[in-house]
C-alpha positions as CSV (number, residue, x, y, z in Angstrom):
1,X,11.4,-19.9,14.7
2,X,8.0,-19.7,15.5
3,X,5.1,-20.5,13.6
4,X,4.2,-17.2,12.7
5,X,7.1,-16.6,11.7
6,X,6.9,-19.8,9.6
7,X,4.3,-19.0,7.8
8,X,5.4,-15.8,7.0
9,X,8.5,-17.1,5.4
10,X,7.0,-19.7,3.7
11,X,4.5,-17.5,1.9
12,X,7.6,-15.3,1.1
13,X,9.3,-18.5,-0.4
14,X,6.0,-19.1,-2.8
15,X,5.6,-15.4,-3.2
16,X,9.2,-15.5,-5.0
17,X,8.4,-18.7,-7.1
18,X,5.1,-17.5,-8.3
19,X,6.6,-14.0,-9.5
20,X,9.4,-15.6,-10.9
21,X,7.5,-17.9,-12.5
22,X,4.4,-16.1,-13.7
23,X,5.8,-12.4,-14.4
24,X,9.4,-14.3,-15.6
25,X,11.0,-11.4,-13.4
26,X,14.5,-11.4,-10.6
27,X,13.4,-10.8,-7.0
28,X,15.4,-7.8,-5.3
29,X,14.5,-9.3,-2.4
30,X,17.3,-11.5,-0.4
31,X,17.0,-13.5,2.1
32,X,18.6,-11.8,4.3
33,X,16.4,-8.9,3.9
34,X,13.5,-11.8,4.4
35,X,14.3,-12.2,8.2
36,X,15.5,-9.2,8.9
37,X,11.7,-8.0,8.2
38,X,10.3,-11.0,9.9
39,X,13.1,-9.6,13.2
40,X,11.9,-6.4,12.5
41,X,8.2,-7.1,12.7
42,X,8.6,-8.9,16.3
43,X,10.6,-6.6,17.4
44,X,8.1,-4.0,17.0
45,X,5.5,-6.1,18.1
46,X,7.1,-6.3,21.8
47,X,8.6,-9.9,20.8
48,X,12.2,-9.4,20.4
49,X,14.3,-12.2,20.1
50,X,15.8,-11.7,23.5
51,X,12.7,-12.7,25.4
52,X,14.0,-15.0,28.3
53,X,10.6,-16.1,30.6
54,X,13.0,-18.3,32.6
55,X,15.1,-15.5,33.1
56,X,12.2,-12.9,34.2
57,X,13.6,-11.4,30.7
58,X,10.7,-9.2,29.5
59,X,10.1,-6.0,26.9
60,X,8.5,-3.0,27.0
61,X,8.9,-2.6,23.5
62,X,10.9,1.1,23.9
63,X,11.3,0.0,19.8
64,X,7.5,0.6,18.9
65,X,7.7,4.1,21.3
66,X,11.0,5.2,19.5
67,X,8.6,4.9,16.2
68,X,5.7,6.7,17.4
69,X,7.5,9.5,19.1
70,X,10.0,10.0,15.9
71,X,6.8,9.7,13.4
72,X,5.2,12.2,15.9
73,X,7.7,14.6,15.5
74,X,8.2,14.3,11.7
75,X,4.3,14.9,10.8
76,X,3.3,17.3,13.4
77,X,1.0,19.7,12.0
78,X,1.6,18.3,8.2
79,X,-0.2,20.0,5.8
80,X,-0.6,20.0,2.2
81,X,-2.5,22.4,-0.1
82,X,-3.2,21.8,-3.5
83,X,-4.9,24.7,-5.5
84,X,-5.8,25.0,-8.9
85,X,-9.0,23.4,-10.7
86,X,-10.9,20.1,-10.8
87,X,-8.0,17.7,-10.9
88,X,-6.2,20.1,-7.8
89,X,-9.3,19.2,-5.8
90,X,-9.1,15.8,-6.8
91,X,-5.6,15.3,-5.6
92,X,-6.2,17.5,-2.6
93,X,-9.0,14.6,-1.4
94,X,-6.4,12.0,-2.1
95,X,-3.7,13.8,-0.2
96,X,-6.1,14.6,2.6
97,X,-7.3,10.7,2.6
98,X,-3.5,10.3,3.5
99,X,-3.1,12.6,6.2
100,X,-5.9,11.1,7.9
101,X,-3.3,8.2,9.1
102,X,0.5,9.7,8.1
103,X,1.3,9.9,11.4
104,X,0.2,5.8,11.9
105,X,2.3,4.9,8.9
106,X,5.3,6.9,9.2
107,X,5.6,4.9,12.4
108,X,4.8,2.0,10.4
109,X,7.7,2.4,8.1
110,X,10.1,3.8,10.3
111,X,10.2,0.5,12.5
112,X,10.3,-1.9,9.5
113,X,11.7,-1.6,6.0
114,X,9.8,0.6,5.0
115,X,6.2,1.2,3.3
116,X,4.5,1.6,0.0
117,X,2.0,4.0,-0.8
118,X,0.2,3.1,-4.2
119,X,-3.1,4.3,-5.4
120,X,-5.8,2.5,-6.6
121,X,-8.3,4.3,-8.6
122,X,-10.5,5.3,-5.8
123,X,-8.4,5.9,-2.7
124,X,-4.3,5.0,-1.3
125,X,-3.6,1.1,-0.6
126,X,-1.1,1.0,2.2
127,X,1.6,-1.9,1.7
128,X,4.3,-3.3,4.0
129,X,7.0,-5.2,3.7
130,X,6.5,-8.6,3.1
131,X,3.7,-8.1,0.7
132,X,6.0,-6.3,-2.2
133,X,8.5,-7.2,-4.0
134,X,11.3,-4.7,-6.0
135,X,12.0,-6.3,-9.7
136,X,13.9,-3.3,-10.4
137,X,16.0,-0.3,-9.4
138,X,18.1,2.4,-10.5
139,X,22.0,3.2,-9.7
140,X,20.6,5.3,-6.3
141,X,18.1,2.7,-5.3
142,X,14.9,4.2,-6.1
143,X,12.5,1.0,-7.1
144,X,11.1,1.3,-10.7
145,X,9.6,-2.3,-10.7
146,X,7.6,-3.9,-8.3
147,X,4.8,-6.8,-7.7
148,X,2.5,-6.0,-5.1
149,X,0.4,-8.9,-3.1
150,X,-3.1,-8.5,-2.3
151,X,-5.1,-10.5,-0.6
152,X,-9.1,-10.7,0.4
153,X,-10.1,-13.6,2.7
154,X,-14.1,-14.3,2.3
155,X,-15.9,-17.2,3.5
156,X,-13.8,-20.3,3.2
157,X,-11.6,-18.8,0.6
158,X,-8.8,-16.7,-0.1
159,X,-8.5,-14.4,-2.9
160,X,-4.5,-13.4,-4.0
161,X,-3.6,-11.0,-6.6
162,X,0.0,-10.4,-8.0
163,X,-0.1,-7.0,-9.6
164,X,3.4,-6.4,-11.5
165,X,4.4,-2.6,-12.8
166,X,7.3,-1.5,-14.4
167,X,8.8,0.3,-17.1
168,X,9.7,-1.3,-20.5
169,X,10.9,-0.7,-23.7
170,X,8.2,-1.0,-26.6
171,X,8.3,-1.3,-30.9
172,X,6.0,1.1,-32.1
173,X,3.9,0.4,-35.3
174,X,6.8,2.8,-37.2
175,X,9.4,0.9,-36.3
176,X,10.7,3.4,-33.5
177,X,11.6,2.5,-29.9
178,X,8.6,3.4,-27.1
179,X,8.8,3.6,-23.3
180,X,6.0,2.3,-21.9
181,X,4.2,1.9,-18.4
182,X,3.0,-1.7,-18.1
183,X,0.8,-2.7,-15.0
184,X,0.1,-6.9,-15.5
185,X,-2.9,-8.7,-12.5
186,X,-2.9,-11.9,-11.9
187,X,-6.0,-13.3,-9.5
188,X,-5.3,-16.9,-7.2
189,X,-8.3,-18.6,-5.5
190,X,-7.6,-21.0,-2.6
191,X,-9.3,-23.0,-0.1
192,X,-8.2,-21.8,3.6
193,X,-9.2,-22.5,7.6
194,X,-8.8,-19.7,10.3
195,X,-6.7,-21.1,12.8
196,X,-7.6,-19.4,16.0
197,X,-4.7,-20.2,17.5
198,X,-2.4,-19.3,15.5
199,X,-4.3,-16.4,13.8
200,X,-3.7,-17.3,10.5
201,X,-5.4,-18.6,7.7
202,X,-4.2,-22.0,6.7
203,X,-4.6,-24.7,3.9
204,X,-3.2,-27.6,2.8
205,X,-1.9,-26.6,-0.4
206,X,1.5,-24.0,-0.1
207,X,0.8,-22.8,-3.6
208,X,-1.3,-19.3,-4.0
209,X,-4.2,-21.3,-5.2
210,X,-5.3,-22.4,-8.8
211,X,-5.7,-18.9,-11.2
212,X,-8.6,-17.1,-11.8
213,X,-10.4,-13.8,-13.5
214,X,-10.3,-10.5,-11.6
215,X,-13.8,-10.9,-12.3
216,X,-14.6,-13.3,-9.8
217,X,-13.8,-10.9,-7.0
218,X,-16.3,-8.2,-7.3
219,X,-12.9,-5.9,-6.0
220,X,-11.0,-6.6,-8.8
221,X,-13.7,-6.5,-11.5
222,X,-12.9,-3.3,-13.0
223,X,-9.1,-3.9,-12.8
224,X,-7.6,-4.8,-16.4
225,X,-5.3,-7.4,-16.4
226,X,-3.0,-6.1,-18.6
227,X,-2.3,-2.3,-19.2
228,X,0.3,-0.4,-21.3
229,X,0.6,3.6,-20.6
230,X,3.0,6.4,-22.4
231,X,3.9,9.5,-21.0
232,X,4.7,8.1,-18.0
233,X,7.5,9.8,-15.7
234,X,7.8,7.9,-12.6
235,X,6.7,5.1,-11.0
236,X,2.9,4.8,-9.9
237,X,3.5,3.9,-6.4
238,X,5.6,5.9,-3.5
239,X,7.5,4.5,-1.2
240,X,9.0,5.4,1.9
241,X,12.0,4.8,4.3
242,X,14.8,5.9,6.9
243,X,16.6,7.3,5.0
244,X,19.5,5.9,6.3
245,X,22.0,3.3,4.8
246,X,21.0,-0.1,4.3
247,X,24.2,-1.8,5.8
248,X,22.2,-5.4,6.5
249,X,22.1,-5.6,2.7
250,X,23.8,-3.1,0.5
251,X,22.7,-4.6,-2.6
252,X,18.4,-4.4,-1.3
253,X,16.5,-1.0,-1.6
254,X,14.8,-1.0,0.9
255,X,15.0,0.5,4.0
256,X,16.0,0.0,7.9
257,X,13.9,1.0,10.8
258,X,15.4,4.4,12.8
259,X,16.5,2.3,15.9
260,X,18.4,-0.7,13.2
261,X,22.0,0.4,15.1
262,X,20.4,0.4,18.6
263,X,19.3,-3.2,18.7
264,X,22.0,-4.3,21.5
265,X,20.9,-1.1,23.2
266,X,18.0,-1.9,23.2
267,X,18.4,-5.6,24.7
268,X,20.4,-4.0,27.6
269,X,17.6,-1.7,28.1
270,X,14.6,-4.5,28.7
271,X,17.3,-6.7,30.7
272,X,18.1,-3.1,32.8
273,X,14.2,-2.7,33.3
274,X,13.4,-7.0,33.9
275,X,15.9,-6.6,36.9
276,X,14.4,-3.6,38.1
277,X,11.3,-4.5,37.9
278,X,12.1,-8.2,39.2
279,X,13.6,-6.2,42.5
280,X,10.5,-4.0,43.1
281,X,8.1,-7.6,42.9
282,X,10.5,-9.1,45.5
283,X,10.8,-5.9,47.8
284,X,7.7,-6.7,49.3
285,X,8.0,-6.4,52.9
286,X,7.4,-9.7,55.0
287,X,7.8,-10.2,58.7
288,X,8.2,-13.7,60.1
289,X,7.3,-15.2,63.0
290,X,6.7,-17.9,64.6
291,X,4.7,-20.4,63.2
292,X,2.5,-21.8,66.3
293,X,1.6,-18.3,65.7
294,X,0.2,-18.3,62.3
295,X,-1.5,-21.9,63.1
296,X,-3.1,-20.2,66.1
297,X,-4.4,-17.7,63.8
298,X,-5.9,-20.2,61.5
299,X,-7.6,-22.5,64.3
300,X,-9.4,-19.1,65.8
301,X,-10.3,-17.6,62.7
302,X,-8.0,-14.8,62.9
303,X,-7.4,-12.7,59.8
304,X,-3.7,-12.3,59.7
305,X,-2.1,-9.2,57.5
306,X,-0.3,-10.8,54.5
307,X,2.8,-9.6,55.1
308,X,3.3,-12.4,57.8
309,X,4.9,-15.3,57.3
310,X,5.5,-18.2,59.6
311,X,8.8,-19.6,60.6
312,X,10.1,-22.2,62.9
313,X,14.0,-23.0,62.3
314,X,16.1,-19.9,63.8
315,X,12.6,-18.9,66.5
316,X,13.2,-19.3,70.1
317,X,12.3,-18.0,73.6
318,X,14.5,-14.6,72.8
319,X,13.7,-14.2,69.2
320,X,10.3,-14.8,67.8
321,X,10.1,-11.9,65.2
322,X,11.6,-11.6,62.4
323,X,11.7,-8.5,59.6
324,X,13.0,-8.5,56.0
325,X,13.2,-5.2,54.1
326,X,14.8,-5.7,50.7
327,X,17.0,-3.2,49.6
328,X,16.5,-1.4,46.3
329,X,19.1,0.0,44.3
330,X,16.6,2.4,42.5
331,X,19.0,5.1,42.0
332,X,21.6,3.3,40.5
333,X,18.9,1.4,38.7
334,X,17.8,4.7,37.2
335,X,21.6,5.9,36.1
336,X,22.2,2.5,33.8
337,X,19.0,3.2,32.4
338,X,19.5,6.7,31.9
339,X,23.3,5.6,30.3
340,X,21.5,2.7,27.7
341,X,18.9,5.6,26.7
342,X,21.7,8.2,26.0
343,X,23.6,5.5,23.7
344,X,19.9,4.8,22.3
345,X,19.0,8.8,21.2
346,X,22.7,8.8,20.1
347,X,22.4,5.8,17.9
348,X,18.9,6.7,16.4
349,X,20.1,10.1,15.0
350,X,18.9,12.1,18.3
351,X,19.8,14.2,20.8
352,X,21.5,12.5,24.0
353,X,19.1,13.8,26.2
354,X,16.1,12.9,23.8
355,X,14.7,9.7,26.2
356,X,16.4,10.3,29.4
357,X,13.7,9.5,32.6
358,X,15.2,12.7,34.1
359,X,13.3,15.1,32.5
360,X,14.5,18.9,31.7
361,X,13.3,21.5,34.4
362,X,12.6,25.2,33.5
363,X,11.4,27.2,30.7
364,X,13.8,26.9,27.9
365,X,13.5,29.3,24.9
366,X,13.2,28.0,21.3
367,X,16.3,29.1,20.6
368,X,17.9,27.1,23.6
369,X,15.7,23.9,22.3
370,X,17.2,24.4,19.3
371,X,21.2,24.6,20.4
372,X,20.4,21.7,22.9
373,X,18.9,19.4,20.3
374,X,20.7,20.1,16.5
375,X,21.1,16.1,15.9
376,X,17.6,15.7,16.4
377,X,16.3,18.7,14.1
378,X,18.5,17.2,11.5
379,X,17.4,13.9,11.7
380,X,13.8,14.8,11.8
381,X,14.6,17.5,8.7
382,X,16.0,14.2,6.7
383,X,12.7,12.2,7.3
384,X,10.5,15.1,6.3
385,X,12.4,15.9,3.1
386,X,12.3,11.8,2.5
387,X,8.4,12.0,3.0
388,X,7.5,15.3,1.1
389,X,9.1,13.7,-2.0
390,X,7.2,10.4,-1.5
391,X,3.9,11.9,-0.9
392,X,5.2,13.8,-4.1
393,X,5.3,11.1,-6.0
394,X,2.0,9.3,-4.5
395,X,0.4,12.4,-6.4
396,X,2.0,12.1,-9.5
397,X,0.4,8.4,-9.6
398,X,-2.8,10.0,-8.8
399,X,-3.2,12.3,-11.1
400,X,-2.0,9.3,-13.4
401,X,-4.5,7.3,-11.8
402,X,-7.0,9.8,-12.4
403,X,-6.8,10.0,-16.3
404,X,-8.2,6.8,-16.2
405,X,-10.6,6.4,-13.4
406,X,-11.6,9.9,-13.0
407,X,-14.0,12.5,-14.7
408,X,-12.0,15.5,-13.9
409,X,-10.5,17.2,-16.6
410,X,-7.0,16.5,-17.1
411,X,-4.1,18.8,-16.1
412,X,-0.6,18.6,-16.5
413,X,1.7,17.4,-13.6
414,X,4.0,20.6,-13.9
415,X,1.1,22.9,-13.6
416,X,-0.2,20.9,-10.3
417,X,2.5,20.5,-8.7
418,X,3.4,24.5,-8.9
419,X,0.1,24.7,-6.9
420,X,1.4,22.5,-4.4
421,X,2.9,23.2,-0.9
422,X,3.4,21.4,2.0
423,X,3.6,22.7,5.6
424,X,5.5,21.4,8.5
425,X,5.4,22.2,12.8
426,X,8.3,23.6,14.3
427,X,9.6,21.0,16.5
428,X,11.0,23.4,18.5
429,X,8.0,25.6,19.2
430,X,7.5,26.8,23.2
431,X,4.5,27.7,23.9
432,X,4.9,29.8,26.9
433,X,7.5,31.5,24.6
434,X,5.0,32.3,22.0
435,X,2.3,33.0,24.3
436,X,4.5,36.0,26.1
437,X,5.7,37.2,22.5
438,X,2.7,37.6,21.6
439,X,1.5,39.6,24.7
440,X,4.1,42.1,24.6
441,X,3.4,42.7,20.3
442,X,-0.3,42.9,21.8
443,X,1.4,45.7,24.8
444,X,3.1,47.6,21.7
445,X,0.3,48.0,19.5
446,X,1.6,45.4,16.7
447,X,-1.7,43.0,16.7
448,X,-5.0,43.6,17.6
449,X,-5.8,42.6,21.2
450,X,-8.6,40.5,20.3
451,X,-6.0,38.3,17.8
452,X,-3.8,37.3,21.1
453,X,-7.7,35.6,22.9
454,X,-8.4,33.9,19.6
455,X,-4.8,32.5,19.6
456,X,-4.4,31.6,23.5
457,X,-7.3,31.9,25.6
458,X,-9.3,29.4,22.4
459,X,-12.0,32.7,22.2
460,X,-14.1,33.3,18.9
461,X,-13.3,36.3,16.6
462,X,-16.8,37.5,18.0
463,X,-16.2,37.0,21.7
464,X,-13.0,38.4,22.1
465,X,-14.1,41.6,20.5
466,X,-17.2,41.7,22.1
467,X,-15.4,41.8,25.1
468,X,-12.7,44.1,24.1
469,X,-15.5,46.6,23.4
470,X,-17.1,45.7,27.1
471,X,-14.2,46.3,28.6
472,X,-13.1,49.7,26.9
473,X,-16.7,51.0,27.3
474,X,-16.5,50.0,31.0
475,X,-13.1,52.2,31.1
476,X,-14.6,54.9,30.1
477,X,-17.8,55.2,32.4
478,X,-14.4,54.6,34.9
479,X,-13.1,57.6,33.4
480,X,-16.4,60.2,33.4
481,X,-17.3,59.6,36.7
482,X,-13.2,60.3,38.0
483,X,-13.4,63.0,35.8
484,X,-17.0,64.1,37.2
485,X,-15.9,63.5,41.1
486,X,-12.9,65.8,40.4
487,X,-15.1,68.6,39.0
488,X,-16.7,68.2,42.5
């Protein structure tokens, strides 16, 4: 285990005693889930567990591109609109804030276990695995409970705060039984060191540090450290997954990354591509000769091109040059590959044909797209329909959020979220397709001409009918000077 890794699992380890010991709570969080996020992380981070240097065993992390291309596909050209009063316009800033990076975070999530989205009063805190804990779930494995870790390193310090929500059960005043939202902060204070070799911040204590008030870290000032709300529907926090089945741990609720059934896969794959890339290093040509030759060379000054090499077992009177030309077994190179990519696509909920190196030649129609690639819609449909109802839910905390840190009038959740829509590319969209569609509704009279400019030649309203009308006037002078030379 490396030490990052170490580290990491240590402050896991501490993570669990201090909740357990401070919020008197059970961890959902095994420790077999533990290292498969740590696996997960390095993985992702181009440092899979098969690395082999003395091997010439390499990656080129095809993990992290799986989870950039899929999160590519699943927010392309996301939109949400939110109309309706002061509180829609509120929530549409928060939901805009998130767009800004959705596409960086659904990658995030999608090669790990996962990711939180929890608001804070002013904008969305972004929270990944390792850093939350679930204390409590329901019978489909939606997470009602959760402590959240955050931490602020200033000067020779670090600042860590446990913040604990859940749901419990309350004695009102009249004797009557009260759901409540409860949201408990606790603030830790400990002496660290940058280690610039290890990039971490170190200390000699493992504890989180001695307790402190929020009010000591001018971030957590205005945060209460104990909180009780009613009318409280779901959780204030969102979070996202594959949603796929958790077969590492079917007890956990969290999450597996898109590629979790591909990891032998993708081992075969960076072995394929070490020994192809190993065979191109060594293909370099060399010609040897002699080597009274190359010491001539050196005695005279005489540059020598450095693909000769000097040689003097096997060199006589009737042989004094000779070549070496590796050979290269591209092609079949190229087919494995080709066959480890296939099971790959297969494996991640994709189309065979989704990472092949051989790419597709020819204009395909959208409909042809669409026949050729139906595992791929539907896995990309599933992670859309996962995210719309998180994001969902992020605004629901929100607007929460907002009756309490907000001056915008208040507005009921149903009403908002009537107002709500959310808006999603078509993954099989062609544009050459569209583009000649278009021109032949423009042909038949079915759009204005200047509509098909603004949409594909990237014109302004303004210029394409300012040249429309250029063009028809110019037409029509044509058209009375024809008209003037046949009257002639």
């Amino acid at each position: 285990m490396s030490l990052i890794t170490w580290i990491k699992a240590v402050w896991n380890r501490l993570f669990r005693k201090e909740i357990e010991e401070r919020f008197q709570a059970d961890i959902q969080l095994s420790s077999v889930m533990e290292s498969a996020i740590n696996k997960y992380y390095n993985i992702t981070a181009g440092k899979p567990p098969w690395l082999d240097p003395d091997d010439d065993i390499e990656s080129i992390n095809f993990a992290g591109y799986i989870n950039d291309v899929t999160a590519g596909l699943v927010t392309l050209d996301l939109g949400i609109d939110i109309s309706g009063g002061e509180r829609a316009e509120y929530l549409q800033k928060q939901a805009d804030y998130v767009l800004a990076v959705i596409t960086d975070k659904v990658s995030e999530a999608l090669g790990n276990c996962g990711i939180m989205f929890k608001p804070n009063g002013d904008n969305i805190d972004y929270i990944e695995p390792g850093s939350f804990a679930p204390t409590e779930t329901d019978s489909n494995g939606n997470i009602l409970g959760c402590v959240f870790q955050t931490q602020i390193h200033r000067g020779e310090y670090t600042y860590t705060r446990l913040e604990w929500h859940r749901f419990e059960e309350v004695t009102t005043e009249d004797g009557t039984s009260s759901r409540v939202y409860r949201i408990t902060n606790y603030a830790y204070k400990k002496k660290t060191k940058f280690n610039i070799s290890t990039w971490q911040y170190e200390s000699a204590s493992n504890s989180p540090g001695d307790q402190i008030p929020l009010t000591e870290v001018k971030e957590w000032a205005n945060i209460e450290p104990d909180i009780s709300l009613l009318n409280v529907e779901m959780p204030l926090f969102a979070y996202f997954k594959n949603p796929a089945p958790n077969r590492i741990d079917r007890t956990s609720p969290l999450g597996v990354p898109i590629w979790h059934n591909a990891l032998k896969e993708l081992k075969d794959l960076d072995i394929a591509w070490s020994r192809k890339s190993s065979e191109v290093e060594d293909s370099k040509h060399m010609t040897f000769v002699a080597q009274a030759a190359i010491q001539y060379a050196d005695q005279h000054g005489v540059k020598l091109p450095r693909f000769l090499r000097g040689l003097e077992m096997g060199v006589d009177a009737d042989s004094t040059v000779h070549e070496h030309v590796s050979t290269l077994l591209t092609e079949q190179r190229i087919k494995d590959i080709n066959s480890i990519l296939a099971m790959i696509s297969t494996k991640c909920g994709f189309s065979q044909g989704m990472f092949v190196l051989d790419e597709k030649t020819g204009m395909m129609t959208a409909t042809q797209v669409e026949a050729d690639d139906q595992e791929t819609i539907r896995t990309i449909k599933n992670i859309r329909d996962a995210l719309q109802d998180t994001i969902t839910q992020l605004l629901y905390g929100c607007n929460v959020m907002a009756d309490l840190y907000s001056d915008t009038p208040p507005e009921l959740w149903e009403t908002l979220k009537e107002g709500m829509s959310f808006s999603f590319g078509d993954i099989t969209y062609n544009y050459q397709e569209d583009m000649a569609n278009w021109w032949k509704y423009r042909l038949q009279g079915d759009v204005p001409p200047w509509m098909y400019y603004v949409k594909f030649e990237k014109m302004s309203e303004e210029e394409a009918k300012t040249m429309i009308e250029e063009s028809k006037a110019a037409q029509m002078e044509q058209e009375t000077l024809f008209s003037r030379f046949q009257e002639e």
